[in-house]
C-alpha positions as CSV (number, residue, x, y, z in Angstrom):
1,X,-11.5,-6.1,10.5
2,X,-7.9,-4.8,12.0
3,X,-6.9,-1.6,11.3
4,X,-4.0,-2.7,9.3
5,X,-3.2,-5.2,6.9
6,X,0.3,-6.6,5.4
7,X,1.3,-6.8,2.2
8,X,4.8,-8.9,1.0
9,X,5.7,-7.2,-2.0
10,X,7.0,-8.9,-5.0
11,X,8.9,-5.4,-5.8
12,X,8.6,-6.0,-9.3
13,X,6.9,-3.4,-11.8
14,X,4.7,-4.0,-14.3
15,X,5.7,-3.7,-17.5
16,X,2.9,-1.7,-18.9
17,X,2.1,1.3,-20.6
18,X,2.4,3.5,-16.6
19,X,6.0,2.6,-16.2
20,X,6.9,3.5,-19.6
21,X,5.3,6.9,-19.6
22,X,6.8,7.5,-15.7
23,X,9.9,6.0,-17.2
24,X,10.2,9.1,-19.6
25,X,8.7,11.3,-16.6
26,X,10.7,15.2,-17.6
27,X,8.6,16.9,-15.3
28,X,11.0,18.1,-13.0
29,X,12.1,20.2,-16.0
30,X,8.5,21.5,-16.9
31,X,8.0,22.3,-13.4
32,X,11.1,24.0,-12.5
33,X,10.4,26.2,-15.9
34,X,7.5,27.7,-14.7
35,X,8.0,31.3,-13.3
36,X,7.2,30.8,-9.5
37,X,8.6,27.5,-9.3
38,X,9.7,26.9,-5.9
39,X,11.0,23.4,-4.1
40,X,8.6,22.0,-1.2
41,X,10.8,22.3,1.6
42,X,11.9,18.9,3.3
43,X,11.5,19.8,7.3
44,X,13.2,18.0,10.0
45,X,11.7,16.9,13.4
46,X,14.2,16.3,16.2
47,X,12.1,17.1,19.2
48,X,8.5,15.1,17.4
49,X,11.3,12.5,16.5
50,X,12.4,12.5,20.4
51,X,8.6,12.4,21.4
52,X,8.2,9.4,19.1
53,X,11.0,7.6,20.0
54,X,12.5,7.2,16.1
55,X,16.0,8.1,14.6
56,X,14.8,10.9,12.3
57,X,11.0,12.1,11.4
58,X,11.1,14.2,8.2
59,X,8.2,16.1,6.3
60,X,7.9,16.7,3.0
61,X,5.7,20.2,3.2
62,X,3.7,20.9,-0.2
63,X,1.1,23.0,2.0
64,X,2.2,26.2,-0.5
65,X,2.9,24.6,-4.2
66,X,2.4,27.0,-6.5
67,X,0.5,28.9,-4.1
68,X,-2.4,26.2,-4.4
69,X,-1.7,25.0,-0.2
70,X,-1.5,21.3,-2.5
71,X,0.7,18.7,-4.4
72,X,-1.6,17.7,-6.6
73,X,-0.8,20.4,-8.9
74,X,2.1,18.8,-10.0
75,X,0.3,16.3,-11.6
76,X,-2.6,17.9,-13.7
77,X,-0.2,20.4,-15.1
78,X,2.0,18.1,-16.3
79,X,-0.5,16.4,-17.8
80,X,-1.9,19.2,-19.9
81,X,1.1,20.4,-21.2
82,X,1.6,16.6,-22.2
83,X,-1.8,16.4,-24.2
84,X,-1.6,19.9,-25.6
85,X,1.9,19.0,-27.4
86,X,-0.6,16.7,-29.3
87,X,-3.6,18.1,-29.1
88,X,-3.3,22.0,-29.1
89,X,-6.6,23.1,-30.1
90,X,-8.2,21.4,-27.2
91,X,-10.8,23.7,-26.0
92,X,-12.6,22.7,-22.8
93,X,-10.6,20.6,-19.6
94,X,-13.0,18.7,-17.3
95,X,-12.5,16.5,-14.4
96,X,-14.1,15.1,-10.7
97,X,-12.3,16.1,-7.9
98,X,-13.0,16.2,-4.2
99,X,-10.9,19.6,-4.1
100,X,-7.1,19.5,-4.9
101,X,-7.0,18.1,-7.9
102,X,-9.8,20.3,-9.7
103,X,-8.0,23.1,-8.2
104,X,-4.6,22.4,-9.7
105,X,-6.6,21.2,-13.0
106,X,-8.4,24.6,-13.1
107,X,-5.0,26.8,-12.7
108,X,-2.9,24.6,-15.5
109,X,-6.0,25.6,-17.7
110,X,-6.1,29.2,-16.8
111,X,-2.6,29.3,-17.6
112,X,-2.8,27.8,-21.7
113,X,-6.2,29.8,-21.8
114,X,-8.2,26.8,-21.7
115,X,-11.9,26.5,-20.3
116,X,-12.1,23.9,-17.4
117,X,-15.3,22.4,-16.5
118,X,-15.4,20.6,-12.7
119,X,-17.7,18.3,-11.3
120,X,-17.2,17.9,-7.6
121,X,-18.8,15.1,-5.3
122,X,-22.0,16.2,-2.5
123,X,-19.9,16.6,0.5
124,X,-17.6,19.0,-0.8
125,X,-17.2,22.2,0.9
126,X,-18.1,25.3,-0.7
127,X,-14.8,26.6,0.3
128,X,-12.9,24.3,-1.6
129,X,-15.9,24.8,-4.2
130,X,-14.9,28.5,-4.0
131,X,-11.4,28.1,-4.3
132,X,-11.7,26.2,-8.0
133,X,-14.1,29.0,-9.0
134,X,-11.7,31.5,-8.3
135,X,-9.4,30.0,-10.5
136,X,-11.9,30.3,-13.6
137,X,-13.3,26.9,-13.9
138,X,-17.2,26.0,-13.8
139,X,-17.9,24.1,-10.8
140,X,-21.1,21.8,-10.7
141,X,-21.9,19.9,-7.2
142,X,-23.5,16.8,-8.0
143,X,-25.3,14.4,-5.8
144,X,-23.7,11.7,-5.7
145,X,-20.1,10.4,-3.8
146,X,-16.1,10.3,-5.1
147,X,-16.4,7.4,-7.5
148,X,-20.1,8.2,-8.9
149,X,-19.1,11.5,-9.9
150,X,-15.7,10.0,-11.6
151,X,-18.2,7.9,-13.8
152,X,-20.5,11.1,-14.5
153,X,-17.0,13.0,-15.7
154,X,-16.2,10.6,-17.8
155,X,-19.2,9.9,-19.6
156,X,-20.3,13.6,-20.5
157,X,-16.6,14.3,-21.4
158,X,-17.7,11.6,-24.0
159,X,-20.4,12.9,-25.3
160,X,-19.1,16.6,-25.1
161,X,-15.6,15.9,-26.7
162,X,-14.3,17.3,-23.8
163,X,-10.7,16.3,-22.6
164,X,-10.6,14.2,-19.5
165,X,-8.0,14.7,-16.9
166,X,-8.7,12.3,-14.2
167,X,-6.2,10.9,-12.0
168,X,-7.3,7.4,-11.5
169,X,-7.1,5.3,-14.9
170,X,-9.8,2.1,-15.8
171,X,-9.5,-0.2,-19.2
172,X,-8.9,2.3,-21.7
173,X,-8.4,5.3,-19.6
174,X,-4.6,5.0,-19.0
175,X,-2.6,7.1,-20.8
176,X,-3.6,10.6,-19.1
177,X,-3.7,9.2,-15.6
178,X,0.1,7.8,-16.5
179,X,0.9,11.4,-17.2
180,X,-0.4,12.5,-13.8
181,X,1.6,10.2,-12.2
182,X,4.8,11.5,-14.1
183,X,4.2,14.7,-12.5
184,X,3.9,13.8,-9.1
185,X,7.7,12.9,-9.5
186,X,8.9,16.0,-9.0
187,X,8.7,16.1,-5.5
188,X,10.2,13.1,-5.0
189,X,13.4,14.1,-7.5
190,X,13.3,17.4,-5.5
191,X,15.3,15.5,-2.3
192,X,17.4,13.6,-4.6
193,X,19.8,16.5,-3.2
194,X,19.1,15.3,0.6
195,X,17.7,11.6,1.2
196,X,17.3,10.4,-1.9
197,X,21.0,9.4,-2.9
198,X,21.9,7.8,-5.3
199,X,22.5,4.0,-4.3
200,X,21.2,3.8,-1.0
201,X,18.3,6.6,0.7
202,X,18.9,7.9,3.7
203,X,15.6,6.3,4.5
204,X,14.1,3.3,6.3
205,X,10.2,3.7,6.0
206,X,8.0,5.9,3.9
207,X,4.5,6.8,5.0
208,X,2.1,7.7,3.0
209,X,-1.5,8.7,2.3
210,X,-3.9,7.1,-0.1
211,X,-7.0,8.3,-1.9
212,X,-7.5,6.6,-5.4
213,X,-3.5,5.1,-5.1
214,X,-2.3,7.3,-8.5
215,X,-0.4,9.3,-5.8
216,X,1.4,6.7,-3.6
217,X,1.3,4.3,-6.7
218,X,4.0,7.3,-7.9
219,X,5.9,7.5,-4.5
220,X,6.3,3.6,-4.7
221,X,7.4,3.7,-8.6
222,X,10.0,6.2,-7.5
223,X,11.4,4.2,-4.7
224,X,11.1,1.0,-6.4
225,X,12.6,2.0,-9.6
226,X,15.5,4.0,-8.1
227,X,16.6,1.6,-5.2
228,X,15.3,-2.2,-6.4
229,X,15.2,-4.3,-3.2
230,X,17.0,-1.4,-1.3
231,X,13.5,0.6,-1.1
232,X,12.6,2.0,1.9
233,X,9.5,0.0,3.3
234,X,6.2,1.7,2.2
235,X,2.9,2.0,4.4
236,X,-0.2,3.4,2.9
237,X,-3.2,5.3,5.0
238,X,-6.5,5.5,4.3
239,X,-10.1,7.0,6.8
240,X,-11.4,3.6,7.7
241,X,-14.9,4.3,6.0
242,X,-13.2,4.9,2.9
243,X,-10.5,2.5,2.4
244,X,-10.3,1.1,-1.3
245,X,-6.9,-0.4,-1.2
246,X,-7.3,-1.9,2.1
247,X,-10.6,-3.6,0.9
248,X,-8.6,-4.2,-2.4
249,X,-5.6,-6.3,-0.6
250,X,-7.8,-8.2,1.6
251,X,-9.8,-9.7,-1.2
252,X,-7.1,-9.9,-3.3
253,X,-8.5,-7.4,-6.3
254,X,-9.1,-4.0,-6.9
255,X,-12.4,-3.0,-5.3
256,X,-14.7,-0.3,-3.8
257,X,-14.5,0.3,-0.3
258,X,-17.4,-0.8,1.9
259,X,-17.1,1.7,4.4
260,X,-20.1,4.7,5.2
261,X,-17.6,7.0,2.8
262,X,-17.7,9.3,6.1
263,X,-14.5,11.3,6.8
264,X,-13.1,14.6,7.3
265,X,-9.9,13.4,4.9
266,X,-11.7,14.4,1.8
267,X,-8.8,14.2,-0.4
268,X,-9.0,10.8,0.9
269,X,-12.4,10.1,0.6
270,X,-12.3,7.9,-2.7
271,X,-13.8,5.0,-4.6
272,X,-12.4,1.8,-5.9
273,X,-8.4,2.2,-6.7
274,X,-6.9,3.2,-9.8
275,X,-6.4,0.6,-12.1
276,X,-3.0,1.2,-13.3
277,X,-1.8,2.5,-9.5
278,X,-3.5,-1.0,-7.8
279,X,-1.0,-2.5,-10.2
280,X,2.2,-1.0,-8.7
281,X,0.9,-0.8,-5.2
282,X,0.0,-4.2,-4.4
283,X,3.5,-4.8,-5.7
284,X,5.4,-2.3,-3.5
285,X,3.6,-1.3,-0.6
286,X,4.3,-3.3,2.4
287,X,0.9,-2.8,4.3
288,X,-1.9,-0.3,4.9
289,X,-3.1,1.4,8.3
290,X,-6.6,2.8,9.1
291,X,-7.0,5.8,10.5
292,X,-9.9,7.7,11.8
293,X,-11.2,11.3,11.8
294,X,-10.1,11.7,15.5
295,X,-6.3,10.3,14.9
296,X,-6.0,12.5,11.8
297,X,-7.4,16.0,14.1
298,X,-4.7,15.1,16.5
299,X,-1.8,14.4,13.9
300,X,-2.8,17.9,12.4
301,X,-2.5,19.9,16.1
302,X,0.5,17.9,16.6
303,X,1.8,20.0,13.4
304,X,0.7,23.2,14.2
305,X,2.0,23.0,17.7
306,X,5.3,22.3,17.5
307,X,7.6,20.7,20.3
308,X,10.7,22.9,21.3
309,X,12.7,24.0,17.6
310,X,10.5,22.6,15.7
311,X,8.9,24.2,12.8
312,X,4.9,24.8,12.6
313,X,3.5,23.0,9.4
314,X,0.0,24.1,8.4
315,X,-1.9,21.0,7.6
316,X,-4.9,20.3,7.0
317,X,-7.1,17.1,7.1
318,X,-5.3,14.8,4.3
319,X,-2.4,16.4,4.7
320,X,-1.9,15.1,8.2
321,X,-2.6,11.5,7.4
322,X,0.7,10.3,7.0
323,X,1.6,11.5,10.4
324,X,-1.6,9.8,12.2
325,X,-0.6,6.6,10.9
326,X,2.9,6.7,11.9
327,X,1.5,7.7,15.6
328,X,-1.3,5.0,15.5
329,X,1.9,2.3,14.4
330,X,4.3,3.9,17.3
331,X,1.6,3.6,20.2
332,X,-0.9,1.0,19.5
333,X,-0.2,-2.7,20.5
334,X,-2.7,-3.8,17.9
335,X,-0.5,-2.8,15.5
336,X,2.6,-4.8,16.6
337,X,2.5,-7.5,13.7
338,X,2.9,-4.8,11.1
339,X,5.3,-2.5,12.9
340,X,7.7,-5.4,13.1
341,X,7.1,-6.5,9.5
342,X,8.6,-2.9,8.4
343,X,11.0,-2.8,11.2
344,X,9.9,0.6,12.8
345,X,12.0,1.1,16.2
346,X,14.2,3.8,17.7
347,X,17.0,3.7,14.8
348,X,14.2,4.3,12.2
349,X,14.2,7.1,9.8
350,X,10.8,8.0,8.6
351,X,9.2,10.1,5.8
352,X,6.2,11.8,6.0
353,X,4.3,14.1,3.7
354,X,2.3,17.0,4.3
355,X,-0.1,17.0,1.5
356,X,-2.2,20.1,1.7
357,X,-2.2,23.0,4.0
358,X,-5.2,24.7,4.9
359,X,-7.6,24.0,2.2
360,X,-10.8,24.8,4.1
361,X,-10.2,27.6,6.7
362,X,-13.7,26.8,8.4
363,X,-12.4,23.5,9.1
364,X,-9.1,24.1,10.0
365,X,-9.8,26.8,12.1
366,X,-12.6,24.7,14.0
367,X,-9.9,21.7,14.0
368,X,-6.6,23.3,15.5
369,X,-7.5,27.2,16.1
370,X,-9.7,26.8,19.1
C-alpha cells in the first residue's frame, strides 16, 4: 500500500445527533471559567518555514494545558460537567485510554470529587500509568490492545453502573463522545483572534494527527462549519501499523487497522474509528499520510532544536505527528499526487499542532536528549 491516500470530500455534515451537540458547543466558556485557564499559545516558524520552503508554518502548542503536557483535557472535562448537569449524583467515572485522555478524565473527576476508574491497554508505560495515578484515579493494565480494552470499559461500566467517558462513540454510544468533541473546540475558537477570521482563515492547509478520528473529526467540524467550501484543506496522520482511517477510506467503511499495532505514537495507537467522527471525516478530510516511528523521532528533534529565532516546543511522540507528515509531504516524491491535490507549495500556510509535550520523560529523554 502507499503511504498516503486521497480523499474528495463532499464537505457536507451530517445531520446527526454530533453536529447538533458541537453545534451548541459553550465550552470555550466552561474552559475559560476555570481558575488556571490559560490559552495554548499559537507559535510561529519563520526559519522551519524557510527550511521547508512554505509561506508560514504555525503550531498550535497544548504541551502545558492545564498543566496536564496535553489537549485532551479539553474534552473529558467538558464532558463531565455536561453529564453532571443531569446526572449529579454520579459516583464513579471510568474510561480506556492509552494515556492523555485517562489523564484529563482522572483530573475533571478529582475536581467534582468523583472516583475515576481507568483501564489502560498492555503497552502503556508506567509513566504515563503513573501520571493518572497521581491524579487519584485507579489504574488497571490489562492485556489486551487500544480497541480490546475500549470494549472491556464499556462492558463492566455496564454491569457496574458506572459512567462511561470514552471518546470514540459506536451505535448507542453517541451522546458522550459528541460532548468530547464539543470540548476539543476550544482550541480551535482560541485563534479565532489570529487565523481563524471570520470569513476567510488565514490558512491554506491543516495538518493533523489521528488516533480514534473524535479529535480531527472536531478540527474538521470547526473548519467545515465556519468557512463552507472556503475550509482550509485537511490531511490526517496516522503510525502506519496503526492506521484505522486509512484502512477505513480505502475500503470505503469504518474498519480496524491491519497493521502489527507497533508504534511509539501511543496516543495514536488506536483501533477501528469512531463512529460518529468516520462520519465527518470521510466528509472533510482531504487525504491521510503514514508515518513511521523514525519520521515522527525526527519531527520531535526538529522541535526541540530550533533553527535561528525560533522557539523550542517540547513534544513528544503524538505530539510531533502533524509535523512528520508535513516533512514526509514536502520531501518525498511518492507523495507528489497528494501534495498537488491540497496544493502545498512555497505560498502555503500550514497549521500544525503540537499535541502533547513530554508525557513519558524516559522516552523523551532517550528520543531527543541524547
Amino acid at each position: 500500500m502507499k503511504d498516503f491516500i486521497i480523499n474528495y470530500p463532499s464537505n457536507i455534515l451530517p445531520t446527526d445527533i454530533t453536529n447538533q451537540i458541537l453545534k451548541k458547543s459553550k465550552s470555550i466558556s466552561y474552559h475559560r471559567a476555570i481558575n488556571n485557564y490559560k490559552k495554548s499559545p499559537l507559535h510561529k516558524l519563520p526559519a522551519l518555514s524557510n527550511l521547508l520552503k512554505i509561506s508560514n508554518l504555525y503550531v498550535k502548542d497544548e504541551s502545558n494545558r492545564f498543566g496536564l503536557d496535553s489537549f485532551k483535557v479539553l474534552g473529558g472535562s467538558y464532558a463531565v460537567s455536561q453529564i453532571l448537569k443531569n446526572k449529579p449524583n454520579i459516583d464513579v467515572f471510568c474510561t480506556a485510554t492509552d494515556g492523555n485522555h485517562g489523564k484529563g478524565l482522572a483530573w475533571s473527576a478529582k475536581k467534582y470529587n468523583k472516583k475515576c476508574i481507568v483501564y489502560v491497554p498492555k503497552d502503556t508505560s508506567k509513566l504515563r500509568i503513573k501520571a493518572i495515578s497521581d491524579l487519584g484515579a485507579r489504574v488497571d493494565q490489562l492485556k489486551m490492545n487500544y480497541e480490546d480494552t475500549c470494549n472491556y470499559a464499556a462492558k463492566i461500566s455496564l454491569k457496574m453502573n458506572w459512567e462511561l467517558i470514552q471518546d470514540a462513540s459506536w451505535s448507542n454510544y453517541e451522546l458522550i463522545p459528541a460532548y468530547i468533541m464539543s470540548g476539543y473546540l476550544t482550541h480551535f475558537i482560541e485563534m479565532e483572534e489570529t487565523i481563524n477570521k471570520l470569513n476567510q482563515p488565514d490558512l491554506d492547509i491543516v495538518i493533523i494527527q489521528c488516533g480514534v478520528g473524535s479529535w480531527s473529526a472536531s478540527c474538521i467540524w470547526y473548519y467545515l462549519n465556519r468557512y463552507g467550501k472556503n475550509k482550509p484543506k485537511i490531511i490526517l496522520v496516522e503510525p502506519v501499523e496503526s492506521c484505522g482511517v486509512y484502512q477505513s477510506l480505502y475500503e470505503g467503511r469504518r474498519v480496524s487497522p491491519k497493521g502489527n499495532l507497533s508504534t511509539i505514537m501511543a496516543g495514536l495507537n488506536c483501533g477501528i474509528p469512531s463512529k460518529s467522527a468516520w462520519e465527518i471525516i470521510k466528509r472533510g478530510c482531504d487525504g491521510v499520510i503514514k508515518i513511521t516511528d523514525t519520521e515522527v523521532m525526527s519531527a520531535m528533534k526538529l522541535f526541540y532544536n530550533p533553527l535561528l529565532d525560533d522557539i523550542k516546543i517540547i513534544s513528544g511522540e503524538s505530539g510531533a505527528a502533524g509535523l512528520a507528515g508535513l516533512i514526509k509531504c514536502l520531501n518525498d516524491n511518492k507523495l507528489k499526487k497528494l501534495k498537488d491535490h491540497i496544493g502545498l507549495n512555497k505560498d502555503s500556510r500550514v497549521l500544525v499542532f503540537n499535541t502533547e509535550g513530554k508525557t513519558d520523560k524516559n522516552s523523551f529523554s532517550k528520543i531527543v536528549e541524547n
